[in-house]
LUMGU-170808 format. One record per residue (C-alpha): residue number from 1; residue in three letters; chain; x, y, z. Coordinates in steps of 0.2 Angstrom, whole numbers, m for minus. Layout:
LUMGU-170808
<pt num="NUM" residuo="ALA" cadena="A" c1="X" c2="Y" c3="Z"/>
...
END
This chain:
LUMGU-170808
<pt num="1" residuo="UNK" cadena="A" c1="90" c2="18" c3="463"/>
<pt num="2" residuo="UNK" cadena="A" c1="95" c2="7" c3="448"/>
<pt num="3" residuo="UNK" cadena="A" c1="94" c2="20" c3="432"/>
<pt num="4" residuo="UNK" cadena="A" c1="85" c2="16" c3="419"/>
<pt num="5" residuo="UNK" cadena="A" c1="88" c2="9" c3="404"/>
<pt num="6" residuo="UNK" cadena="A" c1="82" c2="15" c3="388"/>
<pt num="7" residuo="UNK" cadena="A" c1="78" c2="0" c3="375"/>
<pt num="8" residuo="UNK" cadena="A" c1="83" c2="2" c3="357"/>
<pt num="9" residuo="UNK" cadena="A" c1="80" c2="m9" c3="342"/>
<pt num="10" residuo="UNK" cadena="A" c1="94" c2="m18" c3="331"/>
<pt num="11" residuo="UNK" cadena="A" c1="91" c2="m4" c3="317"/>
<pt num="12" residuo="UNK" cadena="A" c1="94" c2="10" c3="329"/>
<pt num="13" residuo="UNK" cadena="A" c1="111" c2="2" c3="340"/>
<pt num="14" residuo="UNK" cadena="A" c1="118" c2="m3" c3="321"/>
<pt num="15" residuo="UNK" cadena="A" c1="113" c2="18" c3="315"/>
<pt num="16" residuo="UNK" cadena="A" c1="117" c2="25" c3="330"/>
<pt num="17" residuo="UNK" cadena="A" c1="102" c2="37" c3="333"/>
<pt num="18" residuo="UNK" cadena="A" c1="90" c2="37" c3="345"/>
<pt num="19" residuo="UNK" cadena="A" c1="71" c2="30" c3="343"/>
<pt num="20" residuo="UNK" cadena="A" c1="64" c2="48" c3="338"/>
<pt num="21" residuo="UNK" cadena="A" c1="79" c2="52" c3="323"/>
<pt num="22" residuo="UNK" cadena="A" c1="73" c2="36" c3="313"/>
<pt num="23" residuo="UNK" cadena="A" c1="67" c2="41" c3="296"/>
<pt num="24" residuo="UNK" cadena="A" c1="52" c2="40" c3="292"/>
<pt num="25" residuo="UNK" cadena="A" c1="44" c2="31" c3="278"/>
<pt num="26" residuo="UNK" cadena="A" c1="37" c2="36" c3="260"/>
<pt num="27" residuo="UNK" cadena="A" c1="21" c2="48" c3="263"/>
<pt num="28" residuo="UNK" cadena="A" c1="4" c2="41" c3="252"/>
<pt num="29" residuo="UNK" cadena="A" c1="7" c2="57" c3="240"/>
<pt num="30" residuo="UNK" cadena="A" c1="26" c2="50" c3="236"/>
<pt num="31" residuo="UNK" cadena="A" c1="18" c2="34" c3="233"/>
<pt num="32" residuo="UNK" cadena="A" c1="5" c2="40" c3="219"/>
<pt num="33" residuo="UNK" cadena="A" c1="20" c2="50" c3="212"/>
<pt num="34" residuo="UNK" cadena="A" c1="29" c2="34" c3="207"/>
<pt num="35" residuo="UNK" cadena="A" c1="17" c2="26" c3="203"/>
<pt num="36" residuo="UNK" cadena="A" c1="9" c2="39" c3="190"/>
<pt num="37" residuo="UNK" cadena="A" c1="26" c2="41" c3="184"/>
<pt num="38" residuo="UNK" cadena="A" c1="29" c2="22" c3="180"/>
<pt num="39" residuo="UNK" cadena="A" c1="13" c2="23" c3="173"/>
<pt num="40" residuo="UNK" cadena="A" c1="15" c2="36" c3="160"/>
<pt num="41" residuo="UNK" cadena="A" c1="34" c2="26" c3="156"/>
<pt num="42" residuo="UNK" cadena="A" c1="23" c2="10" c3="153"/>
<pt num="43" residuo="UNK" cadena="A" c1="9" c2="18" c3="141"/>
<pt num="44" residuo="UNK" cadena="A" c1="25" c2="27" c3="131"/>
<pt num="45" residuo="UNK" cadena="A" c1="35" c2="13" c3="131"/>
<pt num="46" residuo="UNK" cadena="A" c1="21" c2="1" c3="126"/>
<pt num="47" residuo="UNK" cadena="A" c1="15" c2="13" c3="112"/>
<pt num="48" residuo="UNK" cadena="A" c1="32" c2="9" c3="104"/>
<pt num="49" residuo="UNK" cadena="A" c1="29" c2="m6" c3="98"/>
<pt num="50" residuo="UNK" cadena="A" c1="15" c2="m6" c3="86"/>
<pt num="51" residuo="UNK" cadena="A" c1="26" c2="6" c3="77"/>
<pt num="52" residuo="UNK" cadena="A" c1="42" c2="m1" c3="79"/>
<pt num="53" residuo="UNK" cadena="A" c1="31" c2="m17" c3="71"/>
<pt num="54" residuo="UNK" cadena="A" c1="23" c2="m6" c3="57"/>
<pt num="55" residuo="UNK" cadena="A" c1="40" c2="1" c3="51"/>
<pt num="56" residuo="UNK" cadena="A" c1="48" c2="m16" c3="53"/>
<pt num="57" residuo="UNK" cadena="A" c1="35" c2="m24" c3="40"/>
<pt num="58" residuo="UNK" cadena="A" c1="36" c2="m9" c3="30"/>
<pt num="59" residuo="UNK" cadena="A" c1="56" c2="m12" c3="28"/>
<pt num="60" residuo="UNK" cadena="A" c1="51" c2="m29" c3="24"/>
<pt num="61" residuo="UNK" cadena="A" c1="39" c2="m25" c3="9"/>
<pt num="62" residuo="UNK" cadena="A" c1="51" c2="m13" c3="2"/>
<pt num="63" residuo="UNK" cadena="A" c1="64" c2="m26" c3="0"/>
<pt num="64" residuo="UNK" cadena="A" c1="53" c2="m39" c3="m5"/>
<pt num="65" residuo="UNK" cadena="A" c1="45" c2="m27" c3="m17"/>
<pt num="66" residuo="UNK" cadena="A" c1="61" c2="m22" c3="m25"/>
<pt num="67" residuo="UNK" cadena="A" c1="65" c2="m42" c3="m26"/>
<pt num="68" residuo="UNK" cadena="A" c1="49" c2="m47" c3="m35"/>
<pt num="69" residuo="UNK" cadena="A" c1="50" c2="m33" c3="m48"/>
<pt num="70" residuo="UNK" cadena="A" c1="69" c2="m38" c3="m52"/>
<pt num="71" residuo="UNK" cadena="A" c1="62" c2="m55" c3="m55"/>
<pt num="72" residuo="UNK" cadena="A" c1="47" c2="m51" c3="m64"/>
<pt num="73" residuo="UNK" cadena="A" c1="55" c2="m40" c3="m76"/>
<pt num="74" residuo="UNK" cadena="A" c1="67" c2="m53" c3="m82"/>
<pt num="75" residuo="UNK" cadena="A" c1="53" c2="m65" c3="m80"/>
<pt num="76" residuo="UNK" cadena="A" c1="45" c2="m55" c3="m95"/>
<pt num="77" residuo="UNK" cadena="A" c1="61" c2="m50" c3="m103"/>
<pt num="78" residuo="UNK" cadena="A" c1="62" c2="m69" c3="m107"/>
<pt num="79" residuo="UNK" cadena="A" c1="45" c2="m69" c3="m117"/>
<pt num="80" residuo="UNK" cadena="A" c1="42" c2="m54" c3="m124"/>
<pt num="81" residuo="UNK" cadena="A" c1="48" c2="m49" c3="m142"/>
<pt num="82" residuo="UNK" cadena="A" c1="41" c2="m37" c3="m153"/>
<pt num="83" residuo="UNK" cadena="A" c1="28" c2="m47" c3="m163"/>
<pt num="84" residuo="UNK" cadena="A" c1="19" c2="m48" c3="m147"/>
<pt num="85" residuo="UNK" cadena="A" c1="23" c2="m30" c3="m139"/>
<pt num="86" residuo="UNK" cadena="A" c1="8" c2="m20" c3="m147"/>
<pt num="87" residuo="UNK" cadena="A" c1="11" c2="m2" c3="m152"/>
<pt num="88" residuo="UNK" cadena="A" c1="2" c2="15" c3="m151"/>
<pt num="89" residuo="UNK" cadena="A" c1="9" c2="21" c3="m134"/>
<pt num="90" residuo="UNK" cadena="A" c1="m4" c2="16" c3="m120"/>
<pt num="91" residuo="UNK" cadena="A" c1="m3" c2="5" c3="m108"/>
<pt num="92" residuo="UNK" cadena="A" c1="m9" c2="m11" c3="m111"/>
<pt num="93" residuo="UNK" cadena="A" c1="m13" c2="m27" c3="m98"/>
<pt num="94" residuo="UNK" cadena="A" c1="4" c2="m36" c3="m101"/>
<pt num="95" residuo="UNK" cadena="A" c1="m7" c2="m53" c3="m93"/>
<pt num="96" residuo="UNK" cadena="A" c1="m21" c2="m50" c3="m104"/>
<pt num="97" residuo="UNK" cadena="A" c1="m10" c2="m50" c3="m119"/>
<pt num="98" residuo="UNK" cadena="A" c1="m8" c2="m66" c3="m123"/>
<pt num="99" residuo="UNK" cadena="A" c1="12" c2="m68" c3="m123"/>
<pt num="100" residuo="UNK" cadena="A" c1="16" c2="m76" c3="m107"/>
<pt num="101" residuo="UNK" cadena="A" c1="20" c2="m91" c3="m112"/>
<pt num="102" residuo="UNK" cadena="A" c1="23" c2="m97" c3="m93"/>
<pt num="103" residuo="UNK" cadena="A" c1="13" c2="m102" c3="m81"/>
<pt num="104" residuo="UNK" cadena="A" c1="1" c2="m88" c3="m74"/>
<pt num="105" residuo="UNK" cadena="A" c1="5" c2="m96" c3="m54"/>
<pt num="106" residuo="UNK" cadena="A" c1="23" c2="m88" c3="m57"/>
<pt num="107" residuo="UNK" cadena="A" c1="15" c2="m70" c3="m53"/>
<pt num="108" residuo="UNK" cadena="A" c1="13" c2="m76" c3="m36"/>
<pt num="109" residuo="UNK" cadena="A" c1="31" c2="m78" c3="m26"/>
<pt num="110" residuo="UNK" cadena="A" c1="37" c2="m92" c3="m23"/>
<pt num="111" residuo="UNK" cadena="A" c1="47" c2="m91" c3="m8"/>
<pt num="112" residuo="UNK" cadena="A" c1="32" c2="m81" c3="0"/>
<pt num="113" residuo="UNK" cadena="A" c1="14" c2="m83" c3="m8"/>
<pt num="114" residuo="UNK" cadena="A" c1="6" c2="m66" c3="2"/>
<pt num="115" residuo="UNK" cadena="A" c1="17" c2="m58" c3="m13"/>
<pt num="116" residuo="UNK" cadena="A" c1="11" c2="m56" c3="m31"/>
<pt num="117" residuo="UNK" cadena="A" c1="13" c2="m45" c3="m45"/>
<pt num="118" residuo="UNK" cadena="A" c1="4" c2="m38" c3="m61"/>
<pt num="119" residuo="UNK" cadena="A" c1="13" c2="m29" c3="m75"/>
<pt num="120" residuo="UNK" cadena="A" c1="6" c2="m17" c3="m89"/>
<pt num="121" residuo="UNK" cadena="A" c1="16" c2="m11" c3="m105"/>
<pt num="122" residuo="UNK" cadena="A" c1="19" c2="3" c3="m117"/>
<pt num="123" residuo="UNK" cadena="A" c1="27" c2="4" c3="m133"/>
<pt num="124" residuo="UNK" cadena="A" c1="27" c2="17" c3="m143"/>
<pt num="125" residuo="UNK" cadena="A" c1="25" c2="16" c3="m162"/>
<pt num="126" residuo="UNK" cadena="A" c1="40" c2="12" c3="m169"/>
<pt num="127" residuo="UNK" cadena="A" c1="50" c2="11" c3="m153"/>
<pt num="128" residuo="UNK" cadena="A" c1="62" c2="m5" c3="m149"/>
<pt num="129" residuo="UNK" cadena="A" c1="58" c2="m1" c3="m132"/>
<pt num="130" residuo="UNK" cadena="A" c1="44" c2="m6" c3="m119"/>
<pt num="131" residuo="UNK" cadena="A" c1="42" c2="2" c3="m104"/>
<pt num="132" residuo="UNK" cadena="A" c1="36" c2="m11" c3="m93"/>
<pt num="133" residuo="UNK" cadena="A" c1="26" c2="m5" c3="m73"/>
<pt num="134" residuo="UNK" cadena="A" c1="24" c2="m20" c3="m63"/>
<pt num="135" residuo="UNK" cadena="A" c1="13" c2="m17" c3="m47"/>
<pt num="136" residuo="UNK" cadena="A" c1="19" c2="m28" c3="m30"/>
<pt num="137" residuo="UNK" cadena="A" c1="5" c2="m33" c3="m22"/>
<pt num="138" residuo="UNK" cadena="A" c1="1" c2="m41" c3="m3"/>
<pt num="139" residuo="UNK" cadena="A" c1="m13" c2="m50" c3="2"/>
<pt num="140" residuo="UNK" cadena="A" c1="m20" c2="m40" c3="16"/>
<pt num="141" residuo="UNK" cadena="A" c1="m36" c2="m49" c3="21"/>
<pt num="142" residuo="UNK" cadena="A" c1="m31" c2="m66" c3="19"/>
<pt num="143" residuo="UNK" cadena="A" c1="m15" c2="m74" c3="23"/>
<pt num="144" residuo="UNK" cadena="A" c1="m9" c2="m78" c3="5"/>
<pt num="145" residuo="UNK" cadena="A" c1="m11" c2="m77" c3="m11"/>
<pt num="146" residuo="UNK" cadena="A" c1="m19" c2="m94" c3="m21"/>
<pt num="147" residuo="UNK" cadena="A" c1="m17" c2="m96" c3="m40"/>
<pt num="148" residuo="UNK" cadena="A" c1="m34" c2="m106" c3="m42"/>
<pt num="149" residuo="UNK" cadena="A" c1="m45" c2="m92" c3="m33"/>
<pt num="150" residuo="UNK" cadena="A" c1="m34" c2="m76" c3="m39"/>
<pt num="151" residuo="UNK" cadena="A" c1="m28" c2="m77" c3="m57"/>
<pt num="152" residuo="UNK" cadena="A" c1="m45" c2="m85" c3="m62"/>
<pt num="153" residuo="UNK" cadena="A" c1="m57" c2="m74" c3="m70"/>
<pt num="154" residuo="UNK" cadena="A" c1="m76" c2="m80" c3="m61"/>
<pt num="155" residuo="UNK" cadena="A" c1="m85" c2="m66" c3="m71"/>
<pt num="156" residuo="UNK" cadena="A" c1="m91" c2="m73" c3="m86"/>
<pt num="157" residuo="UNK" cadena="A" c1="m99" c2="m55" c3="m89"/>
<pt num="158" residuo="UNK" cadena="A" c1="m82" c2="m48" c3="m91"/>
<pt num="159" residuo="UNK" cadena="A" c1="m85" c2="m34" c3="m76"/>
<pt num="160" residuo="UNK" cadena="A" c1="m71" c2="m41" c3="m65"/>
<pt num="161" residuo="UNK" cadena="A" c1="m55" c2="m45" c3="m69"/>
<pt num="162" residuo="UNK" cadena="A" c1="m45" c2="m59" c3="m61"/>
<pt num="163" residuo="UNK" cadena="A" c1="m41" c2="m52" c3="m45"/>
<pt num="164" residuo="UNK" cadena="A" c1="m24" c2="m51" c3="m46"/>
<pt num="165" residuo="UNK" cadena="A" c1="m27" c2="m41" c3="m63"/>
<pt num="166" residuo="UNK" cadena="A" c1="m24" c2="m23" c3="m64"/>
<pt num="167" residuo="UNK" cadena="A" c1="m43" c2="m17" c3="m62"/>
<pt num="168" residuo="UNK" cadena="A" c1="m50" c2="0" c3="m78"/>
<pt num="169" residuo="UNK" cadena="A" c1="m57" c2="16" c3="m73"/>
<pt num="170" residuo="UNK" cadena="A" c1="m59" c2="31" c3="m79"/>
<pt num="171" residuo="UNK" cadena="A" c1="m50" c2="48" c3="m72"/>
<pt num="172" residuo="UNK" cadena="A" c1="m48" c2="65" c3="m72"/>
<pt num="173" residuo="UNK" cadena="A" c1="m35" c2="74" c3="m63"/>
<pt num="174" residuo="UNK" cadena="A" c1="m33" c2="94" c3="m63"/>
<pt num="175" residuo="UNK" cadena="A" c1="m31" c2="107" c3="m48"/>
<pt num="176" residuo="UNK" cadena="A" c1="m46" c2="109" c3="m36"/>
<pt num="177" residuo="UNK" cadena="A" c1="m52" c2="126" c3="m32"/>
<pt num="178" residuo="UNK" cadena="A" c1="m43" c2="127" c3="m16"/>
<pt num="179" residuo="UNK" cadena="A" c1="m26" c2="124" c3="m26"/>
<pt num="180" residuo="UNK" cadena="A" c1="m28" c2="104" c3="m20"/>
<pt num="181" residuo="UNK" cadena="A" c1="m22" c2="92" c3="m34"/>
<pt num="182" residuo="UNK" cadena="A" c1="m36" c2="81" c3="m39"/>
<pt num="183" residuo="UNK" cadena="A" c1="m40" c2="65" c3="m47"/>
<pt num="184" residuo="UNK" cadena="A" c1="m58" c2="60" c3="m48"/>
<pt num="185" residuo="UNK" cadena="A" c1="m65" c2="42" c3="m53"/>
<pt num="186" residuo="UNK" cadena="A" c1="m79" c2="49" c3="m67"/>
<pt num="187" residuo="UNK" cadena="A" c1="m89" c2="32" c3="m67"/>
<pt num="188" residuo="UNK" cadena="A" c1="m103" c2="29" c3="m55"/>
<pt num="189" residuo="UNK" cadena="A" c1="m103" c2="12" c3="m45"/>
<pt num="190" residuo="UNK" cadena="A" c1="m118" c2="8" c3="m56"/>
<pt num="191" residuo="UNK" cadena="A" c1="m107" c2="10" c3="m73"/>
<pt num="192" residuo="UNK" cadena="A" c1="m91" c2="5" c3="m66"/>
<pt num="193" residuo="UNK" cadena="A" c1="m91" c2="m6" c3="m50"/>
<pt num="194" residuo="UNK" cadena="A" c1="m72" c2="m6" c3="m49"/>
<pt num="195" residuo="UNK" cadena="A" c1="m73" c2="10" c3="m42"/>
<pt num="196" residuo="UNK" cadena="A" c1="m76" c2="5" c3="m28"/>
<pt num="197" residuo="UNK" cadena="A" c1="m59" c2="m3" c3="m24"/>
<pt num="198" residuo="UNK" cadena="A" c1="m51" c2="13" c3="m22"/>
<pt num="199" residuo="UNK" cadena="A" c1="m45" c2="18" c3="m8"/>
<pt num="200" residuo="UNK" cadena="A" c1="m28" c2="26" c3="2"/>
<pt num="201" residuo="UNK" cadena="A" c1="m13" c2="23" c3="m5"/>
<pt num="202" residuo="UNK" cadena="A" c1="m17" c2="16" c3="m21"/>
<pt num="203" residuo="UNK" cadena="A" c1="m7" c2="18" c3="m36"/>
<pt num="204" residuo="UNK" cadena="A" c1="m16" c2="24" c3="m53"/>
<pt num="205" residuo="UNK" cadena="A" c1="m9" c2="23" c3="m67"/>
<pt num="206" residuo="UNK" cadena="A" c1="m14" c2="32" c3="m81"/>
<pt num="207" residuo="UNK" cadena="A" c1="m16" c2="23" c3="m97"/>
<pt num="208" residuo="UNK" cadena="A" c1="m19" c2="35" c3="m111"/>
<pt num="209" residuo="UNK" cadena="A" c1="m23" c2="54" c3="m111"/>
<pt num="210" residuo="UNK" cadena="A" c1="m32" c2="56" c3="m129"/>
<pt num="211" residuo="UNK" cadena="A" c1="m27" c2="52" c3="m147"/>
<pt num="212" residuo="UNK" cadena="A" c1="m9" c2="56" c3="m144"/>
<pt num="213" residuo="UNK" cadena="A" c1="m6" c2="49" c3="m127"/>
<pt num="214" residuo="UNK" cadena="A" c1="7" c2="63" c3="m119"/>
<pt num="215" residuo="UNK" cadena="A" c1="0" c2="58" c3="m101"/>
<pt num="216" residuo="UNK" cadena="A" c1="2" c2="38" c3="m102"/>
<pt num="217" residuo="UNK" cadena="A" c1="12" c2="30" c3="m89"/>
<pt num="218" residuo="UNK" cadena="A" c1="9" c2="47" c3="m78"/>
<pt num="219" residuo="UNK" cadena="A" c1="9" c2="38" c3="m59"/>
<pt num="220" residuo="UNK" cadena="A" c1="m4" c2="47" c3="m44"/>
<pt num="221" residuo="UNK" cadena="A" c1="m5" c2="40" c3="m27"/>
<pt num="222" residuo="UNK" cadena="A" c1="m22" c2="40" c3="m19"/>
<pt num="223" residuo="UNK" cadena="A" c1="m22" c2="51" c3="m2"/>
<pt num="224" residuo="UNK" cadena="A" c1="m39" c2="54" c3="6"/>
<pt num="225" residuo="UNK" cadena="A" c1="m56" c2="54" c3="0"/>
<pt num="226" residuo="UNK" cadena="A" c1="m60" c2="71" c3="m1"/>
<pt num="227" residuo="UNK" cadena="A" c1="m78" c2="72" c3="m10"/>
<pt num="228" residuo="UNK" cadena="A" c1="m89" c2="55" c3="m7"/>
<pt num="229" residuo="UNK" cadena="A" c1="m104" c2="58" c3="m17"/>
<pt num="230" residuo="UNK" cadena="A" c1="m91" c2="61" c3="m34"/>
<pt num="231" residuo="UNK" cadena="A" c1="m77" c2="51" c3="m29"/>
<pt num="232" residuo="UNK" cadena="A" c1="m65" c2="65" c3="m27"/>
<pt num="233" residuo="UNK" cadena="A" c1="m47" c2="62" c3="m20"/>
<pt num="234" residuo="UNK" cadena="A" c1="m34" c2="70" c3="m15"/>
<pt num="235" residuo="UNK" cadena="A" c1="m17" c2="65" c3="m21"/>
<pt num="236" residuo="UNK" cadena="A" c1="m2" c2="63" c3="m11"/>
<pt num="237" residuo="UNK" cadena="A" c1="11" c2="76" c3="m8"/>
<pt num="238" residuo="UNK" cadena="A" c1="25" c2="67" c3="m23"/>
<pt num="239" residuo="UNK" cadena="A" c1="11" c2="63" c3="m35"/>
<pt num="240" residuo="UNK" cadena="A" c1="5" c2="80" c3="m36"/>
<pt num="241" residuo="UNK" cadena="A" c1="3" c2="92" c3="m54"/>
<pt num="242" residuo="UNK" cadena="A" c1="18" c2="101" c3="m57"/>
<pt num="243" residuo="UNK" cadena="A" c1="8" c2="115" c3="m66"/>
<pt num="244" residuo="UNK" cadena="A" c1="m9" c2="116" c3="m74"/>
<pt num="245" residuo="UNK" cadena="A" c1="m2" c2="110" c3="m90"/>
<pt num="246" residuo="UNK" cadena="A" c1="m4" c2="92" c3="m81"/>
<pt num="247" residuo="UNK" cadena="A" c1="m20" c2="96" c3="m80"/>
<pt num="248" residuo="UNK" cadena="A" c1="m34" c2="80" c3="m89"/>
<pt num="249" residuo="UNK" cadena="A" c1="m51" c2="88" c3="m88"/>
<pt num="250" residuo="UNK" cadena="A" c1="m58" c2="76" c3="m100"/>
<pt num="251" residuo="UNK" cadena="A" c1="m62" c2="57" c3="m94"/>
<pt num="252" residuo="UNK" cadena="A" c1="m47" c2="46" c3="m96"/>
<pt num="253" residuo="UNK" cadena="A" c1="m41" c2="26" c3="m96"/>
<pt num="254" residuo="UNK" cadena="A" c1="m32" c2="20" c3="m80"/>
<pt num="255" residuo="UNK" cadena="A" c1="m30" c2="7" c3="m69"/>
<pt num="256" residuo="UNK" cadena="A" c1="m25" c2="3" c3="m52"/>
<pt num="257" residuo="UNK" cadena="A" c1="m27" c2="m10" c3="m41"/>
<pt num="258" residuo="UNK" cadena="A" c1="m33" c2="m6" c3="m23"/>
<pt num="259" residuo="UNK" cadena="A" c1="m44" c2="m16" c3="m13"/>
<pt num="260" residuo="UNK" cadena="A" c1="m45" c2="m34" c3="m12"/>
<pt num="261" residuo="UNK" cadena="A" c1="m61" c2="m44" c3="m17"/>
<pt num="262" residuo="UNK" cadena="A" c1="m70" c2="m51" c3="m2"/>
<pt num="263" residuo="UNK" cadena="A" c1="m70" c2="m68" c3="m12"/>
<pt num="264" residuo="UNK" cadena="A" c1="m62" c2="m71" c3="m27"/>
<pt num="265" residuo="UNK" cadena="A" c1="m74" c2="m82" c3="m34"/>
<pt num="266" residuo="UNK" cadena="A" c1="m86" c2="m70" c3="m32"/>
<pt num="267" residuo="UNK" cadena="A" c1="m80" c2="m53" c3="m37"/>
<pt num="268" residuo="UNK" cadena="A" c1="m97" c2="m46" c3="m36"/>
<pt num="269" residuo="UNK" cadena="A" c1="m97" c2="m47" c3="m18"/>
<pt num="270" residuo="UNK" cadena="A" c1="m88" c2="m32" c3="m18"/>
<pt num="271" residuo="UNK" cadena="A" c1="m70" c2="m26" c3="m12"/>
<pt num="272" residuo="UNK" cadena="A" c1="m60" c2="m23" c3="6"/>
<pt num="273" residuo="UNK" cadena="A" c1="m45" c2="m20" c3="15"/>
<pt num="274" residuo="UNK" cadena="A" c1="m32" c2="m7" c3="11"/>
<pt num="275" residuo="UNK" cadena="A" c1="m22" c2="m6" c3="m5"/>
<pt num="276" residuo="UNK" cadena="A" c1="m15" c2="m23" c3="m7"/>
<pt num="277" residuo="UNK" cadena="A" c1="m1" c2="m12" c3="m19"/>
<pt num="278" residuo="UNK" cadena="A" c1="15" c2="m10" c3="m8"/>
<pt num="279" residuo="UNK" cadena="A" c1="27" c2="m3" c3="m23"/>
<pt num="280" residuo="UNK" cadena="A" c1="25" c2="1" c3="m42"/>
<pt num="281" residuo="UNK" cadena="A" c1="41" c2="m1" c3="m55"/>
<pt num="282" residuo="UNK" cadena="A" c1="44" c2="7" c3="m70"/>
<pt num="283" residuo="UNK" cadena="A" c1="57" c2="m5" c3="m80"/>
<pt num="284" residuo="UNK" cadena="A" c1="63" c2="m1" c3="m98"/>
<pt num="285" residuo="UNK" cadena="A" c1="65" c2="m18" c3="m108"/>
<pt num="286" residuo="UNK" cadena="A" c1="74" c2="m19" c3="m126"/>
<pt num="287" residuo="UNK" cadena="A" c1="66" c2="m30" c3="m139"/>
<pt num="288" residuo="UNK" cadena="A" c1="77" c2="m41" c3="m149"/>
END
């Protein structure tokens, strides 16, 4: 009797093994393994980038910041002279001042119009110094900046400033119960609407701290709002009290800039958006 035959495949002559040796395939459960592990590569890999795109834009404001305040300070070095620097030691609107004899459109950059600035100055009595803080600013709900909508003041009333003007509030800043260091905005909305455009990050900047003025040009960053009702915020860790000597119970002149308008033309509309200030520089100018 002719033997039989067995019958292999291709794969099986090429490997050498009989039918029953081949490996097997990848089981269901192997299957959901790689897949659940691709899965979690793909989420952390993908959560990179909004980050990676947040630090990257922050990199770009920081140098950009630093740019603008270069070429606003000798912007203002070129103008200012000491019949028109005002003395006392507070700080002052340097744009409301009256002696920027250039055009007001130069505050917004050139090269890049969702960048502007603001400066304020102070100058002691009897100093031949000013002490110059520009604020840098980036248009955060809108795509640029415009020189007809925001270095025009629309409020005839006075209430709003321009809006990119450094905006006037009352603050006290002293050490909270709980050891917290404190700044608190002591105008209502109904006294002071510009309240209202504070918000994380801001800069204030205090402007005068009674008749002597020891605490002007002192520089807080707004962290979070702690206390709605009274418009209590905490203050972020480098902009805290060093002691309670810091301390200013008593109501005191600021500014800051935070929010944006919702439309320029009509400050009243009210404010939104995060803090359009991305730096604040402190320059020391010489008068001749």
């Amino acid at each position: 009797m002719r033997a039989l035959v067995q019958k292999k495949s291709p794969c099986c002559l090429r490997l050498g093994l009989p039918l029953r040796h081949l490996p097997n395939g990848f089981s269901f459960i192997e299957l959901m393994f790689a897949v659940v592990i691709l899965g979690v590569g793909l989420i952390m890999l993908v959560a990179i980038f909004p980050v990676a795109i947040a630090q990257t834009q922050a990199t770009v404001d920081e140098t950009t910041a630093v740019r603008i305040a270069t070429n606003a300070t000798s912007y203002i070095s070129a103008q200012l002279s000491s019949t028109t620097a005002t003395t006392g030691g507070a700080i002052l609107p340097l744009e409301l001042a009256s002696f920027l004899s250039g055009p007001n459109g130069d505050r917004i950059d050139k090269s890049d119009a969702r960048y502007a600035w603001t400066a304020l100055y102070k100058r002691d009595t009897g100093s031949n110094f000013v002490q110059i803080y520009i604020f840098v600013m980036r248009s955060r709900i809108r795509s640029r900046y415009i020189s007809t909508d925001d270095l025009v003041a629309y409020d005839m009333l006075g209430v709003y400033p321009p809006a990119l003007d450094a905006r006037s509030v009352d603050v006290t800043v002293q050490k909270g119960l709980s050891g917290e260091d404190l700044l608190q905005f002591t105008q209502t909305p109904a006294e002071n609407p510009l309240v209202n455009c504070a918000t994380p990050d801001a800069f204030v900047l205090i402007a005068d701290s009674g008749a002597t003025g020891e605490s002007a040009g002192r520089v807080y960053r707004l962290g979070v709002l702690k206390d709605a009702g009274n418009r209590i915020w905490t203050l972020q860790p480098g902009y805290d009290l060093k002691d309670a000597s810091e301390n200013m119970p008593t109501p005191t002149h600021a500014f800051l800039i935070g929010k944006s308008y919702l439309n320029s033309a009509q400050p009243q509309d009210g404010f939104d958006g995060p803090a359009q200030e991305i730096g604040l520089f402190r320059k020391t100018i010489q008068l001749d």
